[in-house]
C-alpha positions as CSV (number, residue, x, y, z in Angstrom):
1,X,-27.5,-7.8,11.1
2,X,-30.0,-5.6,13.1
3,X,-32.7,-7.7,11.5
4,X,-31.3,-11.3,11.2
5,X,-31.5,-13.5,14.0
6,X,-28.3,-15.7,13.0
7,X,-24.6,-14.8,13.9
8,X,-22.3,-12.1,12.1
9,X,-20.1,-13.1,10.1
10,X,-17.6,-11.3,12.2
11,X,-16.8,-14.3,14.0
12,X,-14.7,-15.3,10.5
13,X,-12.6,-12.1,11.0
14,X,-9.8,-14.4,12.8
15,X,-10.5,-17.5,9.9
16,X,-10.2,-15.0,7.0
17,X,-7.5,-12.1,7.8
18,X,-9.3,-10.9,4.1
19,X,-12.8,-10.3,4.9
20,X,-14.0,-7.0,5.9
21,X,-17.3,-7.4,7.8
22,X,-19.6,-3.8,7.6
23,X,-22.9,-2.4,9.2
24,X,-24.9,0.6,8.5
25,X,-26.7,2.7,11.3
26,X,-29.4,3.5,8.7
27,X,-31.9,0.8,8.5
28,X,-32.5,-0.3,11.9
29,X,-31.3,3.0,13.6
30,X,-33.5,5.4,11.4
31,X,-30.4,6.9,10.6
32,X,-30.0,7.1,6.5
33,X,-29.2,10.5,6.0
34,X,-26.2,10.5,8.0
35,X,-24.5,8.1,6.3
36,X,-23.1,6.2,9.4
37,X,-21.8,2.6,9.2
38,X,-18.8,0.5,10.9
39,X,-16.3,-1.4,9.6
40,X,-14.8,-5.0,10.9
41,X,-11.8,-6.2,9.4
42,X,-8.4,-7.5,10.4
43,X,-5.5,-5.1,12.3
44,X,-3.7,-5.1,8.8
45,X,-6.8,-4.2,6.9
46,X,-7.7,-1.2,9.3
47,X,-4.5,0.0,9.3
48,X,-4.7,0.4,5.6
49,X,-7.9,1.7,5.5
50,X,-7.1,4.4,8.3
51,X,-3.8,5.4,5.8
52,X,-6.1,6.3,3.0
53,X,-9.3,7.6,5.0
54,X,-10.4,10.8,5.5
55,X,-9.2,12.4,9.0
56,X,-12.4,12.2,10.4
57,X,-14.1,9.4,10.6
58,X,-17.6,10.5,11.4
59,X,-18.9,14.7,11.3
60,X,-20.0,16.2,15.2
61,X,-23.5,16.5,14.0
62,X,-23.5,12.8,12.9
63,X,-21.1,11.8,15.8
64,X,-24.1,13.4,18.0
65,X,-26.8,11.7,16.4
66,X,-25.2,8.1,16.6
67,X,-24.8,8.9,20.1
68,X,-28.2,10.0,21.0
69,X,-29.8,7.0,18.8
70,X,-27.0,4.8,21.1
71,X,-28.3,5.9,24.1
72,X,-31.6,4.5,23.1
73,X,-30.4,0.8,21.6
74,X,-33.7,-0.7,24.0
75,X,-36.3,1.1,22.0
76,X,-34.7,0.6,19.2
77,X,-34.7,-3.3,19.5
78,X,-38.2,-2.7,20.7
79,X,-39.2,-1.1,16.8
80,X,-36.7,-3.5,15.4
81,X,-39.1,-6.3,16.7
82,X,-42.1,-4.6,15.4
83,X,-40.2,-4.1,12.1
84,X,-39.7,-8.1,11.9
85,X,-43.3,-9.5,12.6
86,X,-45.0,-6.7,10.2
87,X,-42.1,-8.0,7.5
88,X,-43.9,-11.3,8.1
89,X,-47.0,-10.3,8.1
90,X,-46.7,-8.4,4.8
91,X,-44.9,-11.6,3.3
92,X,-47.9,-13.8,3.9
93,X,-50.3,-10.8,2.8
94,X,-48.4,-10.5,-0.9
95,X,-48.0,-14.1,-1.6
96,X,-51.8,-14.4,-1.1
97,X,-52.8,-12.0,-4.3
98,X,-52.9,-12.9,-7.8
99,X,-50.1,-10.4,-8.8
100,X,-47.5,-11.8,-6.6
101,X,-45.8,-14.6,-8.0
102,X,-42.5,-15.0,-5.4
103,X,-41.9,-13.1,-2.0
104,X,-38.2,-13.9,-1.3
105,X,-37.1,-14.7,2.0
106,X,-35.1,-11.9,4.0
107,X,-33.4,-10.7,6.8
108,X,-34.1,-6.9,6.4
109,X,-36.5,-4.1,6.2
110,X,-37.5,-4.9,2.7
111,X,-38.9,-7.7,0.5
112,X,-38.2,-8.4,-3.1
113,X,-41.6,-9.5,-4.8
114,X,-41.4,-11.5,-7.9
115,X,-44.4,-10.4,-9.4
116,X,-46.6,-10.5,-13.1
117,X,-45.9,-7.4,-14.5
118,X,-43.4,-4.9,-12.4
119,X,-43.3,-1.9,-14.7
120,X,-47.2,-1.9,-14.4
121,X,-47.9,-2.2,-11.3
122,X,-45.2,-0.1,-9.9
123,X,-46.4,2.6,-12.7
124,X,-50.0,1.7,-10.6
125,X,-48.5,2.0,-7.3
126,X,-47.4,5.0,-7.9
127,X,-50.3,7.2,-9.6
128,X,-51.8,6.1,-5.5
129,X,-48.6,7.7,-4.0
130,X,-47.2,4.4,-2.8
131,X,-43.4,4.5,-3.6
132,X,-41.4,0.6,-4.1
133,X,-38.5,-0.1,-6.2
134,X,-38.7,-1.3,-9.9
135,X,-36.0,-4.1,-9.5
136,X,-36.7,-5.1,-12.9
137,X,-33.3,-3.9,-14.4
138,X,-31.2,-5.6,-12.0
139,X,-29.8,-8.9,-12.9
140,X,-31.8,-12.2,-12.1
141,X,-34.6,-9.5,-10.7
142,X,-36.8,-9.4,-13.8
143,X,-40.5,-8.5,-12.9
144,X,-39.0,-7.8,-9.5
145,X,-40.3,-5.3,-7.0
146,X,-38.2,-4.4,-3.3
147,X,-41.1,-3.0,-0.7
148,X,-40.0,-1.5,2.3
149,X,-41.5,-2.7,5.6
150,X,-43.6,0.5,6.3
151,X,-45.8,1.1,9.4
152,X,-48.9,-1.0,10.0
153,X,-51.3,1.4,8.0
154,X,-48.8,1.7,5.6
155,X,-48.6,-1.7,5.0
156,X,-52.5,-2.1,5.2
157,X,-53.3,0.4,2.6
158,X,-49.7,-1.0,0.1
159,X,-52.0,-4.5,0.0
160,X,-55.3,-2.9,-0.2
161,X,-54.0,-1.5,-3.4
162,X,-52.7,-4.0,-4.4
163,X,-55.9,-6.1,-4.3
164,X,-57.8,-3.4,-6.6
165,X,-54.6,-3.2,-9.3
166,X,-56.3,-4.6,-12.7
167,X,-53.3,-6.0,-15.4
């Protein structure tokens, strides 16, 4: 949700007393390794949930973490921000080489890149050290590549590469 500019879906909470609605701390917030994440659901759902949890929701050095990254939400809409207009800016960058058959639209930190040949150029990608995601395996993501939204540089050197990979 950090990265989408629509509404949450939590507004259906109310509609559908079924749906659980969740968020993770770790794309926007930096915070993957510490496995953070909320859940929104109906009274009856959490009440089940709580029955069946764990008795702690969240460890102190995690707990301390998510507070110190919460006391910072203005910087982190601030890198959010930057995170969305280099996601754009990489989109337009891929669909314009010859490898790159599909960018598909998104709301996160990532694109998945319908390209020529993803075993190969991922195989390419990595003998320069650039680490994506060989999608390929997945269903209806054949010849599919998901590339993280990496600093500027990072970015500029992913498409420079890109421009000198040779099928």
């Amino acid at each position: 949700i950090d990265f989408y500019s629509g509404k949450t879906a939590t507004s259906l909470l109310e509609k559908y007393p079924n749906l659980i609605v969740l968020q993770t701390f770790s794309k926007a917030w930096a915070m993957a390794g510490e496995r953070i994440g909320i859940a929104f659901a109906h009274q009856n759902i959490i009440e089940v949930l709580s029955k069946i949890k764990f008795p702690y929701n969240i460890g102190t050095p995690s707990l301390k973490v998510l507070e110190r990254a919460l006391e910072k939400t203005s910087s982190t809409k601030i890198i959010i921000n930057q995170i969305i207009q280099e996601r754009e800016m990489l989109k337009m960058k891929l669909q314009a080489l010859p490898c790159v058959e599909k960018v598909y639209p998104s709301d996160s930190n990532f694109l998945l890149v319908k390209t020529t040949d993803a075993n190969s150029i991922y195989r390419y990608l990595l003998s320069k050290t650039i680490v994506v995601r060989n999608r390929s395996n997945e269903p209806l993501c054949e010849n599919c590549l998901r590339i993280t939204v990496g600093k500027p540089e990072e970015n500029q050197r992913l498409i420079e590469t890109l421009k000198t990979y040779q099928p």
